[in-house]
N, C-alpha and C positions, 0 to 999 in steps of 0.2 A: 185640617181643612181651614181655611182662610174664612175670616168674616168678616162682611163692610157693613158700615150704616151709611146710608144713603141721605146725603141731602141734596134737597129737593125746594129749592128759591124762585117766588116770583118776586117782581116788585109792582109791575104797571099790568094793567089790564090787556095793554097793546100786547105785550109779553103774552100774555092767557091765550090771545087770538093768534100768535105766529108762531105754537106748535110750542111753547114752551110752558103748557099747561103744567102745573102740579101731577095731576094725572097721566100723561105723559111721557116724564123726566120721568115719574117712578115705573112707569112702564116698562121703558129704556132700559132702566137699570136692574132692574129686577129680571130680567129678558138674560143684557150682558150677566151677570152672575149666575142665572141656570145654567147658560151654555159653557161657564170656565169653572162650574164646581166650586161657586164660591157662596158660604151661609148667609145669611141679611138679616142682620143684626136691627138695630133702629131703624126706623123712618122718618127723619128730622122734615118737617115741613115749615119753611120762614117767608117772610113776605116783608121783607127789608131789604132796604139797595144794599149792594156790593161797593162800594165805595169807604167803606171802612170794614172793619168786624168788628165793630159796637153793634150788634143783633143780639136780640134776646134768646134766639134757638142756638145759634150758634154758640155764646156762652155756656149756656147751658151743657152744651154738647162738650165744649174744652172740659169744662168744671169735670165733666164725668168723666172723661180720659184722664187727669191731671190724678183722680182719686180713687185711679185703677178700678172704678164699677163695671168699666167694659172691656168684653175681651176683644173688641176689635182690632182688625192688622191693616183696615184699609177703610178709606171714608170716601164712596163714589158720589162725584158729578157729573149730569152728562154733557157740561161745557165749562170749559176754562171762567168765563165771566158769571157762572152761579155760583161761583168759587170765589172772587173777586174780579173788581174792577182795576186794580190798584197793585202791579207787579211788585213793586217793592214791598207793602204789606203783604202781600201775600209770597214772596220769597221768606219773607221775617216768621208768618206764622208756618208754613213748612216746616223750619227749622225750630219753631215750640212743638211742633207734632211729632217731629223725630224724639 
């Protein structure tokens, strides 16, 4: 069986109020993953802009992929931009995630 950790980014308040609650995103996701048979492993919660991945949860979260503590095969978002802002860093860390 498949297992994601979810992360789950706000950064503004304005965000909180147009349905991109914390609460929410893990809704969403946790919803998608009953429906496709997939386990849910962590629940990363950050509240740092996307415009780099200098974030503290998100380190955090590499760190433990890079030191095999997790058996995750998949790290869901439920939009491209809580992921990053920044397509070339984030094509670059893709490619650390692989």
């Amino acid at each position: 069986m498949k297992r994601a950790d979810l992360y789950i980014r706000v950064s503004t308040d304005e965000q909180a109020d147009k349905g991109y609650s914390q609460r929410d995103q893990e809704e969403r996701l946790k919803r998608y993953c009953a429906t496709n048979k997939i386990a849910v492993g962590q629940v990363i919660y950050e509240d740092h802009s996307a415009k780099t991945f200098n974030r503290p949860e998100w380190t955090r979260l590499l760190n433990s992929l890079k030191k095999r503590r997790s058996k995750t095969n998949l790290i869901l978002f439920t939009k491209w931009d809580r992921f990053s802002r920044n397509a070339g860093d984030a094509y670059q860390m893709i490619s650390t995630l692989n």
